[in-house]
C-alpha positions in Angstrom: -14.7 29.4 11.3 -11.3 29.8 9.8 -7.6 29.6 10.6 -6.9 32.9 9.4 -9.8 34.4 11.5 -8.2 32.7 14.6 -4.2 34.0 13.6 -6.2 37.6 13.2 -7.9 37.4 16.2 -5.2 36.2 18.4 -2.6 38.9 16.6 -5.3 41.7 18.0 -5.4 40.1 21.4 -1.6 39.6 21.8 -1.3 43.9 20.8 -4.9 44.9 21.9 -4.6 47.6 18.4 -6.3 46.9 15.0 -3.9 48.8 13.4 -0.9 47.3 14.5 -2.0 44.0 14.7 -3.3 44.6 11.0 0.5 45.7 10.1 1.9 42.4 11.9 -0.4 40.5 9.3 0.5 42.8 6.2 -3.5 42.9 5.6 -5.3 46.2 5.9 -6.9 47.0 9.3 -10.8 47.0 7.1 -10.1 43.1 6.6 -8.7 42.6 9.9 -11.7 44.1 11.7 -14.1 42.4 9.3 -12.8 39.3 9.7 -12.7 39.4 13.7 -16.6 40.7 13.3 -17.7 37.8 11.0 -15.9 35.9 13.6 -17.9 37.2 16.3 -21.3 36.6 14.4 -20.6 32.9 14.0 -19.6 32.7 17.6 -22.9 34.7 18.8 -20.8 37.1 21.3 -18.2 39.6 20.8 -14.7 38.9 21.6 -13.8 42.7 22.1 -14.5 46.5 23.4 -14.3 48.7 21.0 -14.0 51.8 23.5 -13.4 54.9 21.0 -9.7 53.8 19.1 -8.5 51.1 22.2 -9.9 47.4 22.8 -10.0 45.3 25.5 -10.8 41.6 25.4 -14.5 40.6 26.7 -14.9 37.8 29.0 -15.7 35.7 26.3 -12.5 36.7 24.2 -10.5 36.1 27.5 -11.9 32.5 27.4 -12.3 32.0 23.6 -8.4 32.9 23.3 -7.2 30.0 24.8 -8.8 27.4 22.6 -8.1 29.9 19.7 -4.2 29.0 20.7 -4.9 25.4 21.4 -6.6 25.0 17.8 -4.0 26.8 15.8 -1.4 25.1 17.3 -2.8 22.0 16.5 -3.4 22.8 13.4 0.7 23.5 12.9 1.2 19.9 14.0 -0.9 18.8 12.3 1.0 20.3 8.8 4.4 19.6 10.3 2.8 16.0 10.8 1.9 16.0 7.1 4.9 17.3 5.8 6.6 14.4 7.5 4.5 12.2 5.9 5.0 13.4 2.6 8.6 13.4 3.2 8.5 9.7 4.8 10.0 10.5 8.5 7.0 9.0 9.7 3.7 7.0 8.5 2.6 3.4 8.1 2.9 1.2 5.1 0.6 -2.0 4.9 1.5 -4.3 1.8 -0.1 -7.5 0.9 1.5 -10.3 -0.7 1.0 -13.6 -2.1 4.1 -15.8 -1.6 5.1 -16.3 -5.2 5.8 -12.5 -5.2 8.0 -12.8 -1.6 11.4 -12.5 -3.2 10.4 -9.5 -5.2 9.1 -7.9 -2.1 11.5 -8.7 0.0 14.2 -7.1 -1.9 12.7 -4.2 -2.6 11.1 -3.8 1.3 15.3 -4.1 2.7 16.5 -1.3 0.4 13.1 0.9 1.1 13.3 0.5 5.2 17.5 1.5 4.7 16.4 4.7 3.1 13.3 5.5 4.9 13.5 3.9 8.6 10.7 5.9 10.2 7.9 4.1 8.0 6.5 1.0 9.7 5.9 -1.8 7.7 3.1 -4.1 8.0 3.5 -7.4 5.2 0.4 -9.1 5.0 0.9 -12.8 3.0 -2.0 -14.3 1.7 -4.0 -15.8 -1.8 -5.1 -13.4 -4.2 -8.6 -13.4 -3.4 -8.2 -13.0 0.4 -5.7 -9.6 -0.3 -8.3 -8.2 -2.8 -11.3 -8.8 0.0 -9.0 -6.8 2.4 -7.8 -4.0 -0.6 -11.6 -3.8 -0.8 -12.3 -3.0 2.8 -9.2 -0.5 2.6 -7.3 -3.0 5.2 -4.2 -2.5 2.6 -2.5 0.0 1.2 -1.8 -2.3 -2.1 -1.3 -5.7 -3.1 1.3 -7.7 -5.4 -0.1 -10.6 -6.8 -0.3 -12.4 -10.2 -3.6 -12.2 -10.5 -6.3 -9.8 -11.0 -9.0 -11.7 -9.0 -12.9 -10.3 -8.4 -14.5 -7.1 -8.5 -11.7 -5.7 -11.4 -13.5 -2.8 -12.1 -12.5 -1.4 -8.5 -9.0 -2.0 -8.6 -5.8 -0.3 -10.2 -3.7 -3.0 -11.7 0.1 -1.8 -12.7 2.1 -4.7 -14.2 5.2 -5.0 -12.7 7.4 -7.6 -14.7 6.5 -11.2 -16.2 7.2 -14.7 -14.6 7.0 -17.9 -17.0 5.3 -20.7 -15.3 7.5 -23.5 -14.3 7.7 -27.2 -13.1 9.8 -27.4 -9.9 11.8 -30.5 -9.2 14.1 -31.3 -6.6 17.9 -30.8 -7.8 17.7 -34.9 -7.7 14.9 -35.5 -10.0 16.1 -37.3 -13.6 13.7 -34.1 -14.8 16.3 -31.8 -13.5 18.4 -31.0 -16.9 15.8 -31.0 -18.9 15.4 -27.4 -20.9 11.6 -27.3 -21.2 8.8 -29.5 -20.3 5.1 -29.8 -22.1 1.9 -30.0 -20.1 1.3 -33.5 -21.5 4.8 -34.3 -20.0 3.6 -33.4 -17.0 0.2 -35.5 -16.6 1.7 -38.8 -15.8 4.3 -37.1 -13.0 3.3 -37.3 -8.8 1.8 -33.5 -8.4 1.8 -31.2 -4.9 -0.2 -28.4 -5.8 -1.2 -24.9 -3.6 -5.1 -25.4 -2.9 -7.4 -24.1 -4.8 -7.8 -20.9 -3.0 -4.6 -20.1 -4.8 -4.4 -18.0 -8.3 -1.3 -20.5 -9.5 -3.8 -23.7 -9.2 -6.7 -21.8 -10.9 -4.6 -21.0 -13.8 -2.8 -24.4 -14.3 -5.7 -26.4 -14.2 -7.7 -24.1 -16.5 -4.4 -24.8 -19.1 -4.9 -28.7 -18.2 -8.5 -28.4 -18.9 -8.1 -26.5 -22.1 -5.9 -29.1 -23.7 -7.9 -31.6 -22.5 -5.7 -32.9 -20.1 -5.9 -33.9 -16.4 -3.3 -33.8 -13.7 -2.1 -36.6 -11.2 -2.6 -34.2 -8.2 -1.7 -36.5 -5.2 -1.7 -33.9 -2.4 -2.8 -29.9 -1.8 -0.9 -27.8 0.5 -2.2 -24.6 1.3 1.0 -23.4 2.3 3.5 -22.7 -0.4 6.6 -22.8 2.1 5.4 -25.9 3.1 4.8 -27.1 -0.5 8.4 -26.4 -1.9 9.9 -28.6 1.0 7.6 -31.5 0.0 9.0 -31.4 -3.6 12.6 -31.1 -2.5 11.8 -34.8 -1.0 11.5 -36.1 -4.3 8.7 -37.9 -4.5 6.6 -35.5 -5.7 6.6 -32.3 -8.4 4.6 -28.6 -8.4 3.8 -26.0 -11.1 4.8 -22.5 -9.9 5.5 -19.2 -11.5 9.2 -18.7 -11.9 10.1 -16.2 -9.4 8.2 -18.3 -6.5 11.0 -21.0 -6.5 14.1 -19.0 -7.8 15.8 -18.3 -4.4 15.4 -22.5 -3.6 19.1 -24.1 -3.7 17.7 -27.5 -3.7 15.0 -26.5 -6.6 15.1 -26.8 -10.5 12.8 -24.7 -12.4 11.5 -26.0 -15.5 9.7 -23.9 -18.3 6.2 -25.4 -19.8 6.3 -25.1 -22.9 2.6 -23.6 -24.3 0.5 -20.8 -25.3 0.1 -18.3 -22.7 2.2 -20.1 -20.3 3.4 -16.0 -18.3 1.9 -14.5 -15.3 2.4 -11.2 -14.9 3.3 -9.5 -11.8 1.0 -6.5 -10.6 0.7 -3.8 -8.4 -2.5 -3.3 -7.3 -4.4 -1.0 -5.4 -7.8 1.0 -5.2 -8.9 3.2 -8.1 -10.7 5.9 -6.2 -8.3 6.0 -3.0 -5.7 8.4 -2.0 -2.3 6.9 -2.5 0.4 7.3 -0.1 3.5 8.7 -1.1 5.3 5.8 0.6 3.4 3.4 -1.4 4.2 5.6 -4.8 8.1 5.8 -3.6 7.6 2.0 -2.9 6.5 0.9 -6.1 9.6 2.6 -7.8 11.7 0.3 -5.5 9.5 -2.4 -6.6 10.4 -1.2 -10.6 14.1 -0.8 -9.8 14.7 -4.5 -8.8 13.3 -5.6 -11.8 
């Protein structure tokens, strides 16, 4: 069963004449009438009389009618609903985030929400490998994150921009003017590190261990928030991309010096699944701020 079979059929209930009906539609009255019979022989029942050149409706064309109306103008809602989707007055936007990448999303999510307001949000924060484990399960829409975790070959990973990875000291710390720092430097300072659920810890300790070098990791946080206000005490220091302390007044970012010492931003998503247009008109907010 069609859409076009149902606009035929109602167009020859609403005039009760092929012909006419047939000129309403700008089709011949063959295809009209062969249409409204193939129509008929997937319902099991006819829908008309043909008595000589006039029709009248059958009982079961009298009661078929009204859901024939109800259907088709659903089916218009249901396009003006999709043309407001693709046009962004409506729809639902689920992002996921790990906090390192907050600023960047933040930024871009103010200036997308003042140009579309009728797209609802959802911001889910959390590590890499929890957003990829809900990207999986299509609980996302897309993830930003720094790394490109498990199960690669299932994901579409768009860089976004590069972020050099930093030590963070408070504003206080004798560390603070220095212009660079080397891993080495860093093994005999008090560390506060995300745990190791976190991408950021993964990577700095695999640099630690490639140089043969190990940490003084006093404490783990496995909140990041939580972690930057523990180094602004003082007493102790973090390794962070760039970008996740930049917006911190009290914060000094220090570039490690080393091979390979840049994490790159990405835009992830699902290879195989439809993308949104609000996600697509989200990343070029994403690309602008950069």
């Amino acid at each position: 069963m069609e859409l076009r079979q149902l606009r035929y059929f109602l167009k020859a209930k609403e005039l009760l004449n092929f012909t006419e009906a047939a000129n309403h539609l700008y089709i011949s009255q063959s295809t009209l009438s062969q249409q409204i019979k193939q129509l008929e022989e997937e319902l099991g029942t006819p829908l008309f009389n043909r008595i000589g050149k006039r029709i009248t409706l059958t009982e079961a064309g009298k009661v078929f009618g009204v859901y024939a109306q109800k259907s088709l103008l659903k089916s218009q809602e249901g396009l003006l609903a999709l043309r407001d989707l693709e046009e962004l007055k409506s729809g639902k936007l689920t992002i996921g985030v790990t906090y390192g990448l907050r600023s960047t999303l933040i930024k871009a999510l103010i200036r997308f929400s003042d140009t579309y307001p009728y797209v609802k949000i959802n911001i889910v924060f959390g590590t890499t490998s929890e957003l990829m484990e809900k990207l999986h399960h299509v609980e996302l829409d897309f993830a930003l994150t720094f790394a490109k975790g498990t199960r690669e070959q299932l994901f579409s990973y768009i860089p976004l921009f590069t972020s050099p990875m930093t030590l963070v000291v408070s504003k206080n710390s004798a560390l603070a003017n220095k212009e660079n720092v080397t891993l080495k430097e860093i093994v005999g300072l008090p560390l506060a590190m995300p745990t190791n659920g976190y991408s950021t810890t993964k990577f700095v300790m695999k640099a630690f261990e490639s140089n043969e070098l190990k940490p003084d990791v006093l404490m783990e946080i496995n909140d990041v928030a939580a972690l930057l206000e523990v180094v602004k005490s003082g007493n102790w220091h973090t390794i962070l991309a760039e970008t996740t302390a930049i917006d911190q007044d009290q914060l000094v970012t220090i570039p490690i010096k080393g091979k390979n010492m840049i994490r790159t931003a990405m835009f992830v998503s699902l290879k195989d699944a439809y993308t949104k247009k609000s996600a697509k008109v989200f990343y070029d907010f994403l690309k602008a701020d950069q």
